[in-house]
C-alpha positions, 0 to 999 in steps of 0.5 A: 500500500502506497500513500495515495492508495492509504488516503482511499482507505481512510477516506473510505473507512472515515468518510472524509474527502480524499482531501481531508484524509490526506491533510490529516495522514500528512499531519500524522507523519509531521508529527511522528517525524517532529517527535523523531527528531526530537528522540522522543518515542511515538507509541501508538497501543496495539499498532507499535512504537517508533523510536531513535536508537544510537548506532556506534561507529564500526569497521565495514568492508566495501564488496566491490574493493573488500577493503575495510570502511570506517561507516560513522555513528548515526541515529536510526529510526526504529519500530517495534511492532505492538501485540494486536498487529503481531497478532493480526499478522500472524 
């Protein structure tokens, strides 16, 4: 499911315009993306949890060459997937 096809499905579910619904999931990803910056943890109950996790600098080797590369410390974005989607899924 891409963007688009995600406001029909709301649009569809809620009963919004496609317009509405596509303010309204751009509104969540600017403040799922805003928390994020700010390391702070999103945690929606039974969806799961998004949160910025420190990953340390290490030694990698480049596949073309197999030399060894230095890859700097970054943050990423992480999700853990809460219950009632895990169990959904299933």
């Amino acid at each position: 499911m891409n963007k688009s096809e995600l406001i029909q499905a709301v649009a569809s579910e809620t009963g919004l315009s496609k317009a509405a619904s596509k303010r309204a999931i751009e509104a969540v990803i600017k403040s799922v993306s805003g928390a994020l910056k700010k390391e702070e943890k999103v945690t929606l109950i039974g969806f799961g949890s998004f949160f910025v996790k420190k990953r340390n600098a290490r030694k990698g080797v480049n596949p073309a060459t197999q030399k060894t590369i230095s890859i700097p410390a970054q943050k990423v974005v992480r999700f853990k997937v809460g219950s009632e989607l895990a169990k959904a899924v299933m």
